[in-house]
C-alpha positions, -999 to +999 in steps of 0.1 A: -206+139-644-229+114-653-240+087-675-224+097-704-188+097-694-193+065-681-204+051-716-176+070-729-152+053-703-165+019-711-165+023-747-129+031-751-119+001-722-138-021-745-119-001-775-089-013-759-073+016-778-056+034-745-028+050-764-036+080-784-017+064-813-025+031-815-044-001-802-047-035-809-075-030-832-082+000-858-102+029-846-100+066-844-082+088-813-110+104-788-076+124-778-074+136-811-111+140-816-109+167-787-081+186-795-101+193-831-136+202-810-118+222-786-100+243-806-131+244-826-149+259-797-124+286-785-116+298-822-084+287-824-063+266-854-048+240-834-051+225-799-023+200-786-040+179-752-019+173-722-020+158-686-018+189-665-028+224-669+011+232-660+023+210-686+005+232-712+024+260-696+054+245-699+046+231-735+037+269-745+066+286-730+089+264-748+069+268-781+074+306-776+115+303-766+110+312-737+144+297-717+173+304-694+185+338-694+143+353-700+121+370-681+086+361-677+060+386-661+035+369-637+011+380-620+015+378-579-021+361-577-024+327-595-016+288-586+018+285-578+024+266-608+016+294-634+053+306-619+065+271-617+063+270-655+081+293-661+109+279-637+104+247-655+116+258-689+148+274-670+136+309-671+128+339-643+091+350-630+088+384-622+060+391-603+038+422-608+003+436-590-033+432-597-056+453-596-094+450-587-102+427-611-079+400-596-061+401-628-027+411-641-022+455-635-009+459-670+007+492-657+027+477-633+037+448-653+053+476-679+070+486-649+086+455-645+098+449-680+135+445-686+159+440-715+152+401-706+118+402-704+105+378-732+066+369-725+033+381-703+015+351-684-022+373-680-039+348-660-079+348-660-086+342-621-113+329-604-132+328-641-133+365-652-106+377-680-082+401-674-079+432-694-064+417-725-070+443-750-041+462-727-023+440-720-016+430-767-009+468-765+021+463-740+029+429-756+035+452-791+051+479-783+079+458-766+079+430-789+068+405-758+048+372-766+017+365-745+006+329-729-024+327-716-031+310-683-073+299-688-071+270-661-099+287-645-118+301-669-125+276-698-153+294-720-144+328-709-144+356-734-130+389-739-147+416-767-162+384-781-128+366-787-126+335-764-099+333-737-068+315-750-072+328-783-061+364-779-025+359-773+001+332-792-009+308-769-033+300-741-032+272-717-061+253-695-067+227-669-091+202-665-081+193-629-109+184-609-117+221-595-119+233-626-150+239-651-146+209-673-130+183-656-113+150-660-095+145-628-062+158-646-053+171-678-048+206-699-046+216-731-026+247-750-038+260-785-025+285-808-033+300-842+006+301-858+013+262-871+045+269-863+036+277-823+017+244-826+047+225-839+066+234-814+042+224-784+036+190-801+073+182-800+074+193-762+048+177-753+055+140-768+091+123-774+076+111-808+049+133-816+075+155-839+079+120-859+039+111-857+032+146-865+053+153-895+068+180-873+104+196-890+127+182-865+142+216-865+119+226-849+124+217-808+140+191-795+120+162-787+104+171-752+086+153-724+056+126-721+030+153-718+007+132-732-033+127-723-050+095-720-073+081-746-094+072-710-090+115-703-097+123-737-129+103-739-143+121-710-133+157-719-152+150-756-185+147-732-176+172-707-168+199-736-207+190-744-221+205-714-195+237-710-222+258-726-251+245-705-229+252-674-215+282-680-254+294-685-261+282-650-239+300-634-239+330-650-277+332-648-272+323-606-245+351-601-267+373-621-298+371-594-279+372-564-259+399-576-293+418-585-307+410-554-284+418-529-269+448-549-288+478-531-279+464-493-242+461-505-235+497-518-253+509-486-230+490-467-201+498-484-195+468-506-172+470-539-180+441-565-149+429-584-145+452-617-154+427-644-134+439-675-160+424-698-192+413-675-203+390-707-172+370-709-170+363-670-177+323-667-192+333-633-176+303-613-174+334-587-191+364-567-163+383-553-167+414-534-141+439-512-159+446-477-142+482-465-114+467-442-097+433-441-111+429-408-146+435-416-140+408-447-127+382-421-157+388-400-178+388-430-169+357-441-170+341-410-205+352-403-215+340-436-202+304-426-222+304-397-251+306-422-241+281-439-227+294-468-190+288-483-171+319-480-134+328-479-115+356-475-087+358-506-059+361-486-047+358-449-015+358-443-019+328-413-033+309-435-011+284-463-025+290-497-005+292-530-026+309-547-012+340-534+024+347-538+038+353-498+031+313-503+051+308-527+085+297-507+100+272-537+098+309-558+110+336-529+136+313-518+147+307-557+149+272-548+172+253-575+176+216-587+212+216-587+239+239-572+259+241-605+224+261-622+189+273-621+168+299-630+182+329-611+221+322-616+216+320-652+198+349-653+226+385-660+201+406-644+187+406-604+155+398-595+146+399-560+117+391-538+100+395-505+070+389-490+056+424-493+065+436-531+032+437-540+012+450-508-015+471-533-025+430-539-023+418-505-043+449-494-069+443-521-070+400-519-070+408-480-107+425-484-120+402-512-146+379-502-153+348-525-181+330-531-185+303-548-214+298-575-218+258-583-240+250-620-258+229-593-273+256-575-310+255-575-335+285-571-341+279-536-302+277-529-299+312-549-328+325-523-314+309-490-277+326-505-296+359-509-312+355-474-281+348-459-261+378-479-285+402-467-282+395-429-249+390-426-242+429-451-266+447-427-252+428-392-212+431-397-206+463-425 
């Protein structure tokens, strides 16, 4: 961030207009004014901005029906709140494998569809999309609707088609770790006016009325709303996604390249990309052999200096991976009376070792992270230190 979110903040302050609808003086909505460039951007007809990445979740669950009684399939590697959604509108996740791309294994989520099953949640982790072409097919031939989850891959593409775009709805966050950022806030866009109808009266206890929404449609929902403040600063920060996005992928690009020959000696695996041009390269991700040779990787590469992770140790609290996710295993309720899983005919169980393919691949994964800030120098020190540390401990 930089000057020009601040004169964007201080323009609408001095605006006084704080409230998407209104102000004390005449003057046009920057929340609206970013819904229309967004959707612009990622091809799609409408865009409806909220204040989390989960509410646009929610907001498109509902939109699609999805309520108590359904199924949703969910991947078993994603924020905690990509299931929590799901639990939100009343409904069940079912949690299915990846595969090496980090992304949703489309043939084991056909293996977990049901007779309730009534939408796929593909999530596009750590910036790379999953395979989406596959996973319309399954949508199709078992009449299932498709939400995206972009939260952390804004910009992303698949065959050309922007991520969001290529199921009924797709869903991103603007929380501060993401690509474009505000602090908080989301968004969910659609191509069916009817899909977008029904998130605007989800998202906003008036916005049916404001909107010109049927109000047939959905009953009036929740105060999903963004911030004129929020919306000011996504209009600038939806500027620079381009510019960023460049960055990066041009960074991961020369460290790959550089280090490439030293890792497939060593025995190195780089995350399958399922379309290398759409990845927003916010990551370089690669499987060492064995988990224990990732954990030492990793940790050698600290010592260097350099931010590494493994994806997944079981010690270690971190809901991005489902064993975390004790609200979800232990079907935690609101009330006694209801929930989720007692409304549901069918049972769904869980333990901490369903999907053990995923643990056994997340377990070897090695992240990196790759920052637009990165300068040429950084890139070399990273390559320096990716060399010694491949030839010292694989």
């Amino acid at each position: 961030m930089d000057a020009a979110e601040e004169r964007a903040v201080l323009s609408t302050l001095r605006s006084k207009r704080l409230f998407r609808y209104y102000g004390p003086y005449p003057g046009d909505s920057k929340v609206e004014a970013f819904e229309t460039a967004f959707a612009a951007r990622m091809k799609a007809a409408h865009g409806t901005a909220v204040n989390s990445g989960t509410a646009a979740l929610i907001c498109g669950l509902a939109a699609l029906g999805v309520g108590p009684g359904d199924e949703v399939i969910v991947p078993c590697y994603t924020w905690i709140a990509s299931a929590e959604a799901v639990v939100a509108v009343g409904a069940v996740p079912v949690l299915a494998e990846i595969d090496d791309s980090l992304s949703l294994d489309v043939a084991d989520a056909e293996n977990k569809i049901t007779g309730r099953t009534k939408a796929i949640m593909p999530v596009h982790m750590r910036g790379a999309p999953c395979q989406m072409a596959d996973v319309m097919a399954l949508a199709r031939r078992h009449g299932l609707k498709v939400i995206e989850d972009v939260a952390q891959a804004t910009g992303g593409g698949f065959c050309g088609q922007p991520l969001g775009g290529v199921g009924d709805v797709g869903a991103f966050s603007f929380q501060w770790n993401k690509i474009i950022t505000c602090g908080e806030g989301g968004i969910a866009i659609t191509k069916d006016v009817k899909l977008h109808q029904r998130i605007v009266m989800q998202h906003d206890v008036v916005g049916g009325v404001r909107n010109n929404v049927p109000d047939h449609e959905l009953l009036n929902g929740c105060s999903f709303r963004m911030s004129e403040l929020h919306g000011a600063i996504m209009l600038v920060q939806l500027e620079k996604l381009d510019s960023l996005l460049t960055d990066m992928r041009r960074r991961k690009l020369s460290l790959k390249c550089a280090v490439d020959d030293v890792a497939r000696s060593r025995g190195v695996v780089w995350r399958k990309l399922h379309d290398p041009d759409g990845d927003t390269a916010i990551a370089l991700v690669f499987f060492a052999p064995t988990a224990q040779l990732a954990a030492r990787a990793a940790r050698a590469l600290n010592a260097e200096g350099v931010g590494a992770s493994v994806l997944y140790e079981p010690q270690k609290v971190d809901y991005h991976v489902y064993p975390h996710w004790t609200p979800i295993l232990n079907k935690r309720v609101w009330s006694e009376k209801g929930g989720p899983w007692r409304w549901n005919e069918g049972a769904v169980a869980y333990d901490r070792g369903m999907c053990s393919r995923s643990l056994e691949l997340l377990a070897r994964a090695v992240h990196l992270d790759i920052s637009p800030d990165l300068s040429d120098l950084n890139v070399e020190e990273l390559n320096d230190a990716l060399t010694k540390v491949m030839r010292a401990v694989l």
